[in-house]
C-alpha positions as CSV (number, residue, x, y, z in Angstrom):
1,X,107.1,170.8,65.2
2,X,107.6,167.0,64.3
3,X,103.5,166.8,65.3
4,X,102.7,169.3,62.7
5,X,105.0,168.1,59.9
6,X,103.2,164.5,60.5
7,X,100.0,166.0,60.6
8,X,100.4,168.2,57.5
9,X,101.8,165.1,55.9
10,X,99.0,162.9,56.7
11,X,96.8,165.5,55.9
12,X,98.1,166.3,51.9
13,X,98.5,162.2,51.3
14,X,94.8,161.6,52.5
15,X,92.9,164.0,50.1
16,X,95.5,163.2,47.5
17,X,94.4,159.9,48.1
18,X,90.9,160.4,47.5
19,X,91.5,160.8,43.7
20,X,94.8,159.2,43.1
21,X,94.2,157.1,40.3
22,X,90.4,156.9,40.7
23,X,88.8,158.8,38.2
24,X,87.0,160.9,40.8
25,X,85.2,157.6,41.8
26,X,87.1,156.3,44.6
27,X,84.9,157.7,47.2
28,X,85.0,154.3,49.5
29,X,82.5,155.1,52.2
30,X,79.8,153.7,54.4
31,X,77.3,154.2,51.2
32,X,79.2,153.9,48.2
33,X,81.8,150.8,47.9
34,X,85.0,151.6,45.6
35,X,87.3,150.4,43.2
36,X,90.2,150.3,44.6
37,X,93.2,151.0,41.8
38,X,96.8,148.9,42.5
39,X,98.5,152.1,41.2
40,X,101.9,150.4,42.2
41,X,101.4,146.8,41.4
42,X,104.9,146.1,40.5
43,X,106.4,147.0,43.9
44,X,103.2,145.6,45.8
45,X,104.3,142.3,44.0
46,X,108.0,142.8,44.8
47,X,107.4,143.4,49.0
48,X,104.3,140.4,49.0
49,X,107.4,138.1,47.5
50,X,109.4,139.7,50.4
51,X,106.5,139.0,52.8
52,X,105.8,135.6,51.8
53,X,109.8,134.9,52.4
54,X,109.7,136.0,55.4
55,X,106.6,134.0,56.7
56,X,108.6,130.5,55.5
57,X,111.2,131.3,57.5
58,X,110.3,133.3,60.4
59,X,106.2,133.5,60.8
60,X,105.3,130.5,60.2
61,X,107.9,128.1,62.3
62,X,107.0,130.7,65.0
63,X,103.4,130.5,64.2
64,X,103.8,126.2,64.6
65,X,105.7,126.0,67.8
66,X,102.9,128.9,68.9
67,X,100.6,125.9,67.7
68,X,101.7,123.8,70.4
69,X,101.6,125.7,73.6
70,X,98.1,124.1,75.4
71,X,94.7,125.7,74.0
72,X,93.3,127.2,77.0
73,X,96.7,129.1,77.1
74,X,95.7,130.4,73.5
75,X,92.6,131.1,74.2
76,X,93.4,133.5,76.6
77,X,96.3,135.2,74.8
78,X,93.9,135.7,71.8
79,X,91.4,137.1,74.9
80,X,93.9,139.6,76.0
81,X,95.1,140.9,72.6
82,X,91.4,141.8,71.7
83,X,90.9,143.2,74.5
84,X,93.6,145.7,74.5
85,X,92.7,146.4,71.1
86,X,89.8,148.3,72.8
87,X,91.3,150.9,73.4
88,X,91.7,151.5,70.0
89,X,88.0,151.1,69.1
90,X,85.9,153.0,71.4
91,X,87.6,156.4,70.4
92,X,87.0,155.5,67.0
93,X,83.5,154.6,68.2
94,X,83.1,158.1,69.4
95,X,84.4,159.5,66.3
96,X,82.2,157.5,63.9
97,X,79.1,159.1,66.3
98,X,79.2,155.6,67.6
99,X,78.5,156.3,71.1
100,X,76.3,153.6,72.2
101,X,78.6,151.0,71.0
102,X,81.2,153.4,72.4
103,X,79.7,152.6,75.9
104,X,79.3,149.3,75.2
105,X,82.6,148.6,74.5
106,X,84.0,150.2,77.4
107,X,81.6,148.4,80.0
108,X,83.7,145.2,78.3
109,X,86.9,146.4,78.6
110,X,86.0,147.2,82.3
111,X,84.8,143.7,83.3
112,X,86.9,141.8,81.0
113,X,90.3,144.1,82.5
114,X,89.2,143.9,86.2
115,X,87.3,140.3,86.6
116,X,88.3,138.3,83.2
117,X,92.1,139.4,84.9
118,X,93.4,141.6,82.1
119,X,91.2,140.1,79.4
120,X,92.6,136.8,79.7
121,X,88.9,135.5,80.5
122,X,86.2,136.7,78.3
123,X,83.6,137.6,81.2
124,X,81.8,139.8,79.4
125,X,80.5,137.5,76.5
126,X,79.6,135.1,79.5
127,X,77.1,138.3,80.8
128,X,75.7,138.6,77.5
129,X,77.4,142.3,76.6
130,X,77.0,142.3,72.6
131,X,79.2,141.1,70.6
132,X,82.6,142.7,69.9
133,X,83.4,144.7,67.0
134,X,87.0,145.5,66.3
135,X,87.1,149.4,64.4
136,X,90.2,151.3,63.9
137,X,91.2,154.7,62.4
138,X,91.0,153.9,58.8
139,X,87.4,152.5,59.3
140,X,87.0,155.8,60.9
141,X,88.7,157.9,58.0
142,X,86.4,155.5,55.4
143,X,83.3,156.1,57.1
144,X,84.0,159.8,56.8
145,X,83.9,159.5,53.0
146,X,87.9,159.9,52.6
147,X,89.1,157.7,49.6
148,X,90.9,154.8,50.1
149,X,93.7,155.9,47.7
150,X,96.0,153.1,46.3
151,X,95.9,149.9,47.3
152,X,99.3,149.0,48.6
153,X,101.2,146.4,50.2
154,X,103.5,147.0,53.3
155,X,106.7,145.4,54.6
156,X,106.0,142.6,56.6
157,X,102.7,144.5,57.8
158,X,101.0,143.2,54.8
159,X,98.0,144.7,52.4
160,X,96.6,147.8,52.8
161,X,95.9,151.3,51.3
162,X,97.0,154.6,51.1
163,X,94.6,155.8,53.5
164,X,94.5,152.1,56.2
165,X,98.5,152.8,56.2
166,X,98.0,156.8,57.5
167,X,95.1,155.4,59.7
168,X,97.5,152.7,61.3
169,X,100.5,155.9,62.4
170,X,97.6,158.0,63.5
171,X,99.0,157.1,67.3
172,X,102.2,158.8,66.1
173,X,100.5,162.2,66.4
174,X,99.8,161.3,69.9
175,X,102.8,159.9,70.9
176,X,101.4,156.9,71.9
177,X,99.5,154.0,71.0
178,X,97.3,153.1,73.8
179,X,95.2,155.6,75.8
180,X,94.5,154.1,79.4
181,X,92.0,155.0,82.5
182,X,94.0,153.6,85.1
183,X,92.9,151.9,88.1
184,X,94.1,154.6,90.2
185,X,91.9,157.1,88.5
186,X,94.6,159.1,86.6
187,X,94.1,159.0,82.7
188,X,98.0,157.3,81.5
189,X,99.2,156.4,77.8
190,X,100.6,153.1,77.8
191,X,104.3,152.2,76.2
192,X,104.7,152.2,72.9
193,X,106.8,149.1,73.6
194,X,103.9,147.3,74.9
195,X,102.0,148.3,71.1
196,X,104.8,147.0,69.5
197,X,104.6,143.7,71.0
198,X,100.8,143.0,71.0
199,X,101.3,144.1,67.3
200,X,103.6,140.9,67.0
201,X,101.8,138.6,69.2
202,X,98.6,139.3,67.2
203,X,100.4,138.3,64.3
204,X,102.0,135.3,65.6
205,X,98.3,134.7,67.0
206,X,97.0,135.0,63.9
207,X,99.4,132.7,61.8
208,X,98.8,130.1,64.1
209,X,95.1,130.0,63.8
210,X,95.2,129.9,59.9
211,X,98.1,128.0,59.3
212,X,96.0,125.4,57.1
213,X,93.7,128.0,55.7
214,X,97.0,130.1,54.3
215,X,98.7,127.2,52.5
216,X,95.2,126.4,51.1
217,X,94.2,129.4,49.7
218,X,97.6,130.0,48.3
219,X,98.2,126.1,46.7
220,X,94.2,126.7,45.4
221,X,94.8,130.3,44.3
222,X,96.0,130.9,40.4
223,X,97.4,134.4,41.5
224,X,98.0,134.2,45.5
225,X,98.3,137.8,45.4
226,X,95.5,138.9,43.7
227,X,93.7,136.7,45.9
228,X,94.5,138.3,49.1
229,X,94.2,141.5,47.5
230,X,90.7,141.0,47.2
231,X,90.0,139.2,50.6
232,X,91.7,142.5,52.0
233,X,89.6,144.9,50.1
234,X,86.3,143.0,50.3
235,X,87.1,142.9,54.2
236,X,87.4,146.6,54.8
237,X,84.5,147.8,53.0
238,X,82.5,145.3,55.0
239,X,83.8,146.9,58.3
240,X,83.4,150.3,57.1
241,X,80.1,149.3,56.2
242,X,79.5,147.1,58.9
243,X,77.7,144.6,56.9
244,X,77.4,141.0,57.5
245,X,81.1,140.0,56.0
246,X,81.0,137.1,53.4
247,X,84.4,136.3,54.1
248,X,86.3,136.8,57.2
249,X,90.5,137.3,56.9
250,X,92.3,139.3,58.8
251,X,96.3,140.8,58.1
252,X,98.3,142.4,60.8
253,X,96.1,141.5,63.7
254,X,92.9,143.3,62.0
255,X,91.9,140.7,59.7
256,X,89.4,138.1,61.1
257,X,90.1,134.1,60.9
258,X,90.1,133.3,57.5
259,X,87.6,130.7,56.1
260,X,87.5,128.8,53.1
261,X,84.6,127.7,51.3
């Protein structure tokens, strides 16, 4: 019952979202890129002063004594995260039609999981697989054709929209997160406890790599919000796309390093 109630929920917000303040033209898909309306700009502005308070005093000192622990032992944390986050992108390889890259992927999460020692050592760069491309459910829901909706900005989470925010609890229908072959041969879900604190470490992870490139953008930027609202935007339609991204940012763990020109 509580699976059908989320589902139906999901479904009615995600083609309500397709038109929701869009003039019909918010059809943000592999061919056609959108804009994206702030239908709730007040309250995004509200919960990014929220976030931003809560970076100065939590994220950020975390993100700094992170800073400090000795490279190679970031290295491979940054390793493992994205490689547990494959098991988020070859399903959503398979449902783009991806299945190639599908493959691909998995062949790297094998070597990297067995020989790079639970992704700790990228092994599979070293044997030339192709490079790594991080897709989740809302690229999957965008590539479809479903409108992005609203942008929006989450609690601590950060930017998104009304259909990225729906793509990111698409686990809750399943119960869990992380979808696992194990080793001995029977399919397992891993914890949702274990999500939960990738989820963080990604974003300590994160903080720590662009700890410059934040203040930066945000001391150089006349609106800090309106800045990352277009970094965010800009980003996803290039990984819906997957065109060559003029920017690279990321939010939440999903955002690439930022650079500044």
């Amino acid at each position: 019952m509580k699976k059908f109630i989320i589902i139906s929920l999901i479904t009615a917000i995600l083609a309500f979202s397709a038109n929701a303040g869009t003039d019909g033209e918010n059809s943000l898909s592999k061919k056609k890129p959108a804009n994206i309306k702030d239908c709730f700009e007040g309250l995004n502005r509200a919960t990014f002063s929220l976030n931003q308070g809560l970076d100065k005093v939590i994220f950020k000192p975390v993100a700094k004594g992170y800073r400090k622990l000795p490279s190679t032992v970031r290295t491979g944390t940054s390793n493992a995260l994205l490689n547990i986050s494959s098991l988020i992108t070859i399903p959503n390889n398979v449902l783009q039609g991806e299945f190639k890259k599908a493959g691909i992927n998995t062949g790297r999460f094998v070597v990297n999981t067995t020989v790079g020692i639970l992704g700790i050592f990228d092994v599979a760069t070293k044997m030339n697989f192709p490079e790594y491309v991080k897709e989740d459910y809302g690229q999957t829901f965008g590539a479809w054709g479903i409108g992005a909706g609203c942008y929006v900005v989450l609690p601590v989470l950060g930017p998104s929209t009304i259909r990225d925010t729906f793509g990111s609890f698409v686990n809750v229908i399943g119960g869990d997160p992380y979808y696992n072959a194990s080793t001995h041969g029977n399919n397992e879900y891993l914890s949702d406890s274990l999500f939960m604190k990738t989820k963080v470490l990604s974003g300590v992870d994160f903080r720590a790599k662009n700890l410059e490139s934040i203040d930066n953008l945000e001391k150089n930027s006349m609106d800090f919000y309106a800045s990352v609202r277009s970094l965010y935007l800009q980003d996803r339609q290039q990984k819906i796309s997957n065109s060559s991204p003029t920017i690279e940012i990321m939010y939440e763990g999903d955002w690439e390093e930022i650079e500044n020109e």
